[in-house]
C-alpha positions as YAML, in Angstrom:
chain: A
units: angstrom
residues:
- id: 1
  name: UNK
  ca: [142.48, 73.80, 57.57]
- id: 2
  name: UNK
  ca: [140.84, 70.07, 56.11]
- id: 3
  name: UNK
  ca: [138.90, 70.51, 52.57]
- id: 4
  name: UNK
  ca: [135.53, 70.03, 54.87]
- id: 5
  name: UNK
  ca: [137.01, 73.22, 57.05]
- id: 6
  name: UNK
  ca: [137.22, 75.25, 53.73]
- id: 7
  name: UNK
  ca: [133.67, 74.20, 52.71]
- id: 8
  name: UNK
  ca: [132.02, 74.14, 56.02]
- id: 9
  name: UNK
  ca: [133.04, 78.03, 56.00]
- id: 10
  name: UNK
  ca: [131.24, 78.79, 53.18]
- id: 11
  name: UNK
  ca: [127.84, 77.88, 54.98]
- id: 12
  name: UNK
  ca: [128.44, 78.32, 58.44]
- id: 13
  name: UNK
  ca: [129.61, 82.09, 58.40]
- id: 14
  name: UNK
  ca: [127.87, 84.61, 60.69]
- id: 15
  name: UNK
  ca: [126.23, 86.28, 57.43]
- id: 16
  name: UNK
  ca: [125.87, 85.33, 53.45]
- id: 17
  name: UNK
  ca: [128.48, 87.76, 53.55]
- id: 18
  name: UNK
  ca: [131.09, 86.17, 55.58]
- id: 19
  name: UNK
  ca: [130.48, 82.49, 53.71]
- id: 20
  name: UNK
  ca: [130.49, 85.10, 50.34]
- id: 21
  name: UNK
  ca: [134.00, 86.40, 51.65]
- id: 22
  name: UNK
  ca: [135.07, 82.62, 52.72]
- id: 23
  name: UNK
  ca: [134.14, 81.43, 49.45]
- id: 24
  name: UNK
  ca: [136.03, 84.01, 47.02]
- id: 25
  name: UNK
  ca: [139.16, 83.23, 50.18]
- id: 26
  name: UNK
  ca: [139.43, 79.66, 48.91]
- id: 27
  name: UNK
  ca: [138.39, 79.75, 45.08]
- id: 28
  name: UNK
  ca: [141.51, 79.03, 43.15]
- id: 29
  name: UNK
  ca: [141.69, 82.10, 40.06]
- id: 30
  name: UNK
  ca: [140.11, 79.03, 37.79]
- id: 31
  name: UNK
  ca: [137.36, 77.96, 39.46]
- id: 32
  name: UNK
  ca: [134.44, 76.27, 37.16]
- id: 33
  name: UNK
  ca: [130.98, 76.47, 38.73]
- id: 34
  name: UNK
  ca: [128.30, 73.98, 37.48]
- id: 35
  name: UNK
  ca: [124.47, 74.83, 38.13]
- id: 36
  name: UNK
  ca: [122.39, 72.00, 37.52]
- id: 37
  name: UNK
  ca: [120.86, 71.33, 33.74]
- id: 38
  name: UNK
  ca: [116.94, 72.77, 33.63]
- id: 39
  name: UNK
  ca: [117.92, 74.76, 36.90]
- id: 40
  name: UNK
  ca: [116.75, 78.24, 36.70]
- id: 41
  name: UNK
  ca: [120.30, 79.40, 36.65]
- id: 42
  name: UNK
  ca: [121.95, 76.39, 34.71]
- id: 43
  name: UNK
  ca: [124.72, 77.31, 33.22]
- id: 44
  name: UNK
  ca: [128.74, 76.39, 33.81]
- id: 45
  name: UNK
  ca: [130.65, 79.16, 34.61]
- id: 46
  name: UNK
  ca: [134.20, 80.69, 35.39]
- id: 47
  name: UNK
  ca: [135.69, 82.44, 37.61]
- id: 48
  name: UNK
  ca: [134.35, 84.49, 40.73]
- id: 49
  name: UNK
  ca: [133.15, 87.47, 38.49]
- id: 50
  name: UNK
  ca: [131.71, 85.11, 36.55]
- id: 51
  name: UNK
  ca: [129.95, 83.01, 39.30]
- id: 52
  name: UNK
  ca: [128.82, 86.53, 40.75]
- id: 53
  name: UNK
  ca: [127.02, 87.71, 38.03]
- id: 54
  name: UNK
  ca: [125.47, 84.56, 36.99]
- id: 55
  name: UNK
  ca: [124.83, 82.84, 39.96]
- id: 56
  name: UNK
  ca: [124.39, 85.32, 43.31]
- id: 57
  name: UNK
  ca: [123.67, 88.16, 41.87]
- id: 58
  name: UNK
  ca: [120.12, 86.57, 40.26]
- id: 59
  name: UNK
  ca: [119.38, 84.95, 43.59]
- id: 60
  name: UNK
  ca: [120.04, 88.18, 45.78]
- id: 61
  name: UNK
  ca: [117.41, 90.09, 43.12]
- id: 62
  name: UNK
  ca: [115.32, 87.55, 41.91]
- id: 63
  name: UNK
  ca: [114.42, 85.50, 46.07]
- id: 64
  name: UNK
  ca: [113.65, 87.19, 49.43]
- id: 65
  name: UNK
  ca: [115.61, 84.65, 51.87]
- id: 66
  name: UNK
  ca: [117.35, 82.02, 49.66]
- id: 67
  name: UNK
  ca: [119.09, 79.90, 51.39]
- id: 68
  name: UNK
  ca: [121.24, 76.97, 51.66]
- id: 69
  name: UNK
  ca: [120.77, 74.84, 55.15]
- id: 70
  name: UNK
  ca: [123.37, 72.06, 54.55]
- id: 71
  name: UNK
  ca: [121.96, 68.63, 56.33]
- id: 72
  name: UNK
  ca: [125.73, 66.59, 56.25]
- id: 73
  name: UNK
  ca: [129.37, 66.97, 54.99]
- id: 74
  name: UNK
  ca: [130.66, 63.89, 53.47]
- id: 75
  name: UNK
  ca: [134.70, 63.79, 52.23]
- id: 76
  name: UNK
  ca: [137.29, 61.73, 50.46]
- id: 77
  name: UNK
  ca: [140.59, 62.84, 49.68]
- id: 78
  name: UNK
  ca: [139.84, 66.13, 47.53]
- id: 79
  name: UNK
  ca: [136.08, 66.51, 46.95]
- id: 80
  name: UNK
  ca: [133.38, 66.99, 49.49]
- id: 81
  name: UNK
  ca: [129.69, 66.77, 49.46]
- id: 82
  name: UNK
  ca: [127.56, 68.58, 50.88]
- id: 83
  name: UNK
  ca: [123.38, 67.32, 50.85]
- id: 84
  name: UNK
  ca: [120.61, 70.18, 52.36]
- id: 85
  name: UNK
  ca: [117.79, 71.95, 51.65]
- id: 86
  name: UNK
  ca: [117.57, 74.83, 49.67]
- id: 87
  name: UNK
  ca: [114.57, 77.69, 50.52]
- id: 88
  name: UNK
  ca: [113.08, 80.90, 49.65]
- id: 89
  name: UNK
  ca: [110.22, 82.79, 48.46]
- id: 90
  name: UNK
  ca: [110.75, 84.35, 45.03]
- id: 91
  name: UNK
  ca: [109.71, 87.70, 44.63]
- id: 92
  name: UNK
  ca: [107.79, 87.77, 41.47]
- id: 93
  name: UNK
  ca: [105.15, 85.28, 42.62]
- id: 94
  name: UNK
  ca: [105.34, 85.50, 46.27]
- id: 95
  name: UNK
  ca: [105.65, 81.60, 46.42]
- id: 96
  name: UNK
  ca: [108.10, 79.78, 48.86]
- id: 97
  name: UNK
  ca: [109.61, 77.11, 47.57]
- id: 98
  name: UNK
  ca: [111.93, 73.95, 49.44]
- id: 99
  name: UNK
  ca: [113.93, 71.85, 47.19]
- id: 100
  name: UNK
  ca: [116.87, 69.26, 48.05]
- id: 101
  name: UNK
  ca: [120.25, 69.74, 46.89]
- id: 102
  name: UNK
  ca: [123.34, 68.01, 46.66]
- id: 103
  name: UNK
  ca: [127.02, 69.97, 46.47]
- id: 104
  name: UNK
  ca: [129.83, 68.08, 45.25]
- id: 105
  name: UNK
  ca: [133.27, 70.46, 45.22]
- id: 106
  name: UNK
  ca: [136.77, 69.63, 44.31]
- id: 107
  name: UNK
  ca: [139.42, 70.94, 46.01]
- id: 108
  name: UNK
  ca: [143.69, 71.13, 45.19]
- id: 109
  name: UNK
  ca: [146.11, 72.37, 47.56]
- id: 110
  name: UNK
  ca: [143.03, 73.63, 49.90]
- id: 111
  name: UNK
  ca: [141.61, 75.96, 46.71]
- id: 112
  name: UNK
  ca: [138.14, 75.22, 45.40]
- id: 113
  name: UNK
  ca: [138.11, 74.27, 42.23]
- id: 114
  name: UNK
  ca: [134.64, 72.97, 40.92]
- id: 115
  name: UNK
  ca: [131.86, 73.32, 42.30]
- id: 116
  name: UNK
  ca: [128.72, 71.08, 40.75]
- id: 117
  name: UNK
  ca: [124.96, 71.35, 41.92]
- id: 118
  name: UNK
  ca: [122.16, 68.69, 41.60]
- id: 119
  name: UNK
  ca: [118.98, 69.92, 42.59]
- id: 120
  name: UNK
  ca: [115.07, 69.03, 42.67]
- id: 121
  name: UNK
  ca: [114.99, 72.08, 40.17]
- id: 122
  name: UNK
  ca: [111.15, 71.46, 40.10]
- id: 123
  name: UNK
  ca: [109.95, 73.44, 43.44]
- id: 124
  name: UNK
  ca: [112.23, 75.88, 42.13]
- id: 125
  name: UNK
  ca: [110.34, 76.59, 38.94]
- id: 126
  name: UNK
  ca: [106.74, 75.58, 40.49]
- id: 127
  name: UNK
  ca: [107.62, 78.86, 43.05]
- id: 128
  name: UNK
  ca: [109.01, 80.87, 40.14]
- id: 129
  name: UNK
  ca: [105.61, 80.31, 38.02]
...
């Protein structure tokens, strides 16, 4: 399986829970996780427990229907990136947001290793407000 393989599964499941599975599949034990500065959820974090807590577990409580929809897969030797659209209304407010993304991951010896976001974090906080 190619690095874009690995990644491409981790969108393109069936269900969140298959690219969920897919992802925790190819995350080496060490994996560092990097959500944007003045993102709601910015933080770097470490591991899949980590990631989990921090990361999905807020967006599975906090949005009704976030979502990643990747637009293209770019690669070179062991990182890929990955530009889309994130969207979702956030339950609090009631307000649907769209904001553009950009994934960059690093891979070694087909395990994911970082994973950094940059993101238009402002439609994420006008929806959240």
């Amino acid at each position: 399986m190619s690095n874009i393989d690995i990644i491409k599964s981790t969108y393109e499941g069936k269900t969140s829970q298959e690219n969920g599975q897919n992802l925790v599949a190819h995350a080496s034990d060490t994996i560092t996780w990097k959500e944007a500065d003045g993102f709601a959820y910015a933080g770097t974090y470490h591991g899949m427990n980590d990631i989990t807590e921090h990361v999905f577990q807020k967006l599975a409580s906090e949005w009704y229907n976030y979502t990643f929809t990747p637009q293209n897969y770019l690669s070179q030797d062991d990182t890929v990136v990955v530009y889309g659209t994130y969207s979702g209304t956030y339950i609090k407010t009631g307000k649907k947001m769209q904001a553009r993304v950009v994934h960059i991951w690093q891979l070694k010896n087909q395990k994911i290793t970082n994973f950094e976001q940059i993101v238009d974090s402002k439609m994420v906080f006008d929806a959240m407000q």
